[in-house]
N, C-alpha and C positions, 0 to 999 in steps of 0.2 A: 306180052310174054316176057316172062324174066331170064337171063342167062346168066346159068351156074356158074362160079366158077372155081376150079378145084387146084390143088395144089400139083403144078406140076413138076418131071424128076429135076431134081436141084443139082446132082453129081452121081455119079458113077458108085452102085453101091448104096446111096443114103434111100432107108425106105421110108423113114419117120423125124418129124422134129417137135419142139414144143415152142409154142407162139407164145412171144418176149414182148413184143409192138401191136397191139392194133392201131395204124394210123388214120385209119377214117372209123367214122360214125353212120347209122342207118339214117338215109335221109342227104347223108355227103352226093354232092355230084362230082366226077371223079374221069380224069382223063385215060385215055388208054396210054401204059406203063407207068400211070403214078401207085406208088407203093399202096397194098391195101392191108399187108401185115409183114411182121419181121417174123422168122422162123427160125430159131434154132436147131441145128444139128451138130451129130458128132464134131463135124470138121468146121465147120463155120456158120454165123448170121448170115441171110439171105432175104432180100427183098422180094414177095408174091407180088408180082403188078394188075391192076386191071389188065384183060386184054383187048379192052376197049372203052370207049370211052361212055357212061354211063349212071344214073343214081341207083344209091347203093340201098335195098330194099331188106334185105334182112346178112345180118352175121350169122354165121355158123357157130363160129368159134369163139372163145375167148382168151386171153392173156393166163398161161402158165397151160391152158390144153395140150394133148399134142397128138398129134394131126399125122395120118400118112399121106404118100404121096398119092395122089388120086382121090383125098376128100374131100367133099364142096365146101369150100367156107366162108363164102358168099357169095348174092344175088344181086344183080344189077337189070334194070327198067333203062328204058331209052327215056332221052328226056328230049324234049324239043319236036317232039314228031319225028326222030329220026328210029332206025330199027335195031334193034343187036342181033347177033349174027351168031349163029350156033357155029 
């Protein structure tokens, strides 16, 4: 089973940004809080992290989209026989 995972609120106020970074690839295995894209907003660049640790099974998103808070922009598989965690 894959776990989404979405953009969540960055600041006070920001409803939307547009994705500057994608730093991982589909097929990356990926720790929980390594970067998985950079997001631009009004007020600043912001790092999206895994929220756990995982391979990363499909992007949502790409570089220059832009994304609100609360949209899934990628999918992560447990790797190792371990489970992710809703």
């Amino acid at each position: 089973m894959a776990l989404e995972v979405v953009v969540q609120p960055v600041s006070e106020g920001v409803k939307s940004g547009t994705v500057v970074t994608l730093a991982v690839a589909v097929g990356d295995v990926v720790e929980a809080d390594q970067t998985l894209i950079e997001l631009e907003t009004d007020k600043a660049v912001v790092a999206i992290p895994a929220p756990q640790d995982g391979r990363v099974t499909a992007l949502r998103v790409a570089e220059g989209d832009t994304v609100a808070v609360g949209a899934v922009i990628a999918e992560l598989a447990a790797v190792d026989g371990a489970e992710v965690t809703e």
